[in-house]
N, C-alpha and C positions, 0 to 999 in steps of 0.2 A: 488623383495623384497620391503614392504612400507617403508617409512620413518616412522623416530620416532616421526615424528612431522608433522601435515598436514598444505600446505603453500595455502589457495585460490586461492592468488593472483596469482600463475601460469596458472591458468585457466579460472578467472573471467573475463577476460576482451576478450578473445576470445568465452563464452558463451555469455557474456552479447551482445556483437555485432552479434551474430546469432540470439538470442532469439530477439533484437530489428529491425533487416532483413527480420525475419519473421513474424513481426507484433502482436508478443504474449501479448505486453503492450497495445494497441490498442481498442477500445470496438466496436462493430459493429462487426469483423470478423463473428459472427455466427445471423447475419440478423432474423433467424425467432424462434434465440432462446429467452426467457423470459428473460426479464433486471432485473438488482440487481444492486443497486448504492447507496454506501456510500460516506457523503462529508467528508471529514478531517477536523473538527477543528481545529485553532490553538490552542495555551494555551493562558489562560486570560494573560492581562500584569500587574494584578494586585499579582503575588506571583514569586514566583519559582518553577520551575518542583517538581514533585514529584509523588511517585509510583500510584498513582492514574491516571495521563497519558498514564503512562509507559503499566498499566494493558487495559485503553480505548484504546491505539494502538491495543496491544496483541488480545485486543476481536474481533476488526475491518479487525484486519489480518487474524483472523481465517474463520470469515463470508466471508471473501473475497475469501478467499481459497477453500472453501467448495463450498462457491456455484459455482466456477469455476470449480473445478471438478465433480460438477453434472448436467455442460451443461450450465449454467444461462451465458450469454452474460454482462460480468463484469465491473464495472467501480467505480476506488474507488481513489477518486478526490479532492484532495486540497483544501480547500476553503478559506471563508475568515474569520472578525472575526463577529464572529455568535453570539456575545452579546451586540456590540457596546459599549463596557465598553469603549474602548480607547476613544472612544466621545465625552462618555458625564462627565457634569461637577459637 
């Protein structure tokens, strides 16, 4: 019988140490497939978050996802800040 309520954390942290055992985060694993690479922006430091993030995550994750499930050799990678606002004066 399910529960009436589903709890992740009973199983997250025993997937997530397989999935990272097995190298799934990793880019390279498939050498002679076609690369796909997005860098992560931060958010400027000039406002606060808002659904316009929220939605440039959403799209990033999807392209991420797709092209890993059509084989493309994936890397979707943190960066830094990609405007230099913090900079300049």
């Amino acid at each position: 019988m399910l529960d009436k309520t589903f709890t992740p954390s009973e199983m997250e942290a025993r997937l997530y140490a397989e999935w990272e055992r097995r190298g799934f985060f990793k880019p390279g694993r498939h050498p002679k497939a076609q690369a796909f690479t997005i860098v992560i922006p931060p958010p400027n430091v000039t406002g606060s978050l808002h659904m316009g993030h929220a939605l440039n995550n959403t799209i990033q994750d999807i392209l991420v996802r797709q092209h890993r499930m059509r084989g493309y050799d994936v890397l979707w990678q943190p960066g830094t800040d990609h405007a230099g606002i913090a900079t300049q004066m």
